[in-house]
C-alpha positions in Angstrom: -9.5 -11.6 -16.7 -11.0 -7.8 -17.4 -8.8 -4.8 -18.4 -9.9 -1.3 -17.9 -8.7 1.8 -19.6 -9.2 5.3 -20.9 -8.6 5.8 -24.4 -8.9 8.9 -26.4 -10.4 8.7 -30.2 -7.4 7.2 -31.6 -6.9 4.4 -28.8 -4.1 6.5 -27.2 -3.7 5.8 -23.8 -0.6 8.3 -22.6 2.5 10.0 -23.5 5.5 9.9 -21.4 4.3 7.3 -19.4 1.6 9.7 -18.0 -2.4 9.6 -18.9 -3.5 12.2 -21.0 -6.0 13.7 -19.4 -7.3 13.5 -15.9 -10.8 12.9 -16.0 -12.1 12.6 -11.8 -15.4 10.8 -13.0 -13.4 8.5 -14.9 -10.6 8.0 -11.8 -14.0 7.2 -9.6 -15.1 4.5 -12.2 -12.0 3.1 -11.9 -11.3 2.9 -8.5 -15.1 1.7 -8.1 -14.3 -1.0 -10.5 -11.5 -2.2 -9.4 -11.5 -2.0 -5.6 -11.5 -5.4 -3.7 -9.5 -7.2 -7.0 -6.7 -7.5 -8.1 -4.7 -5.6 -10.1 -2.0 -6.7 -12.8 0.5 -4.3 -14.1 3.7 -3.5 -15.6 6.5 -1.9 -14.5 6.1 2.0 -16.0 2.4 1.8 -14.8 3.0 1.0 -11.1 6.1 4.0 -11.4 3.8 6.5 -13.0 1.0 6.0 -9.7 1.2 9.2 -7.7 1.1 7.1 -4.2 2.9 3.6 -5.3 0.5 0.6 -4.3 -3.7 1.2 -5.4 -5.5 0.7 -1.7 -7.8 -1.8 -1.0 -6.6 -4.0 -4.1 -4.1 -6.5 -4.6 -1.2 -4.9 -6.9 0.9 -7.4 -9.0 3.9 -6.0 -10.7 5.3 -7.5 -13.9 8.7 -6.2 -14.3 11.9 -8.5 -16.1 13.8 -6.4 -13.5 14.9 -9.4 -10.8 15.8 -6.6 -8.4 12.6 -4.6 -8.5 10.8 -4.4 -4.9 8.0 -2.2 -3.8 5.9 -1.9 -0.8 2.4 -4.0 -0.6 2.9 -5.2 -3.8 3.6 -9.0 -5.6 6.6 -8.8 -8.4 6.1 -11.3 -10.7 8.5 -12.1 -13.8 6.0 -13.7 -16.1 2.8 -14.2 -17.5 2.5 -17.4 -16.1 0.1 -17.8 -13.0 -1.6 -14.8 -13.0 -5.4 -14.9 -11.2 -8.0 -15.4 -13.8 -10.1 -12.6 -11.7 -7.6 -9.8 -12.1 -7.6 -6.5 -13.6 -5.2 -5.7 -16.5 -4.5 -1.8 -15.7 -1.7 -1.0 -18.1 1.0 -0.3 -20.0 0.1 -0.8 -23.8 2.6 -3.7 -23.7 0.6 -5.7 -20.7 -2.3 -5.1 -22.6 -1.4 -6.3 -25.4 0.1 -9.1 -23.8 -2.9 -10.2 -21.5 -5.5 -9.6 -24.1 -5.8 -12.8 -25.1 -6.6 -13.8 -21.5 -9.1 -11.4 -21.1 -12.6 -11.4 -21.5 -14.3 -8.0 -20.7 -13.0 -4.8 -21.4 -14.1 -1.3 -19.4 -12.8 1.7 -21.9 -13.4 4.7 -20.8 -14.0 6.6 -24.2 -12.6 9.9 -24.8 -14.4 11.6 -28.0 -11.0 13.9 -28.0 -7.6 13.3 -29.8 -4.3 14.2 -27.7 -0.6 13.9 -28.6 -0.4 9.9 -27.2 2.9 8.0 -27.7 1.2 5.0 -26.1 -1.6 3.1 -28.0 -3.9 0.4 -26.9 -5.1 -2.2 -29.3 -8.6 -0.9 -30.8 -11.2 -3.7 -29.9 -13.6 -2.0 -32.1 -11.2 -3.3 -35.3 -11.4 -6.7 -33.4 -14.0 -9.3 -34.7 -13.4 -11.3 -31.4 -14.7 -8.1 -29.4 -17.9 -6.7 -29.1 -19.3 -4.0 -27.4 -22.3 -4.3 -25.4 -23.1 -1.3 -23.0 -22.1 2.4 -23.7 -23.1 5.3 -21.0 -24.7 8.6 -22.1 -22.6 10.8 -22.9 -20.3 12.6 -20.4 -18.5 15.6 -20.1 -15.2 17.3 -18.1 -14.3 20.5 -18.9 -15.4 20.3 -22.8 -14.2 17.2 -23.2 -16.7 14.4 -24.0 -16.4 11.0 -23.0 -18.4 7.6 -22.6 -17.9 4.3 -20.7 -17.9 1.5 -22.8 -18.5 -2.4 -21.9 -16.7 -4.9 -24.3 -17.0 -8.8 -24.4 -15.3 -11.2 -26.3 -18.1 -13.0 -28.3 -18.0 -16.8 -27.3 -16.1 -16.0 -23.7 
């Protein structure tokens, strides 16, 4: 499995289940990433996309709600099962959950800090993870970011 995610300097990745900043380069990369794949995500994430299902993807929902539905989407209960090559798009607690399962990591960097309440787990504290490409570095509107290319050592 990979995950992909933008993450400002403090590993924040959004406050009140909204990103922080809206970056269009970095909405490109992602959609350019993971078009054609799947995508795994919880609950909040799918309710915070502006147009419900991502197009031309496979969207799997993990929600402990047994009455959740949604258009072109898979609900799924559990971890259990889940396709090996998938993209983990969010929350913080799928992330944390399917890190373990992972073994490459697009993060979107965002040289910036912004009032998060939502944190992913810093892979740069993470022996296990190492990083192995980084872009130049990028701008929008002031704001400087990079895309960064994690793998776990020995995956």
């Amino acid at each position: 499995m990979k995950l992909i995610v933008a993450v400002d300097q403090n590993w924040g990745i959004g406050k009140d289940n909204k990103l922080l900043v809206h970056i269009p380069e970095d909405l490109r990369y992602f959609a350019e990433k993971t078009k054609g794949h799947t995508v795994i995500m919880g609950q909040n994430t799918f309710d915070s996309l502006p147009s419900g299902a991502l197009p031309n993807r496979e969207n799997i929902v993990v929600t402990f709600d047994k009455d959740f539905t949604a258009e072109n989407i898979k609900v799924v209960h559990d971890l259990e099962n889940l396709p090996d090559n998938a993209f983990v798009i969010g929350g913080a607690s799928i992330y944390k959950q399917l890190l373990p399962s992972c073994d490459t990591a697009y993060i979107t960097k965002i040289h910036k800090a912004f009032d998060a309440d939502t944190f992913m787990t810093n892979l740069d504290e993470l022996p296990e993870w190492q990083l192995i490409d980084e872009s130049e570095m990028k701008y929008h509107n002031d704001i400087p970011f990079q895309f960064c290319v994690y793998k776990k050592r020995n995956a």
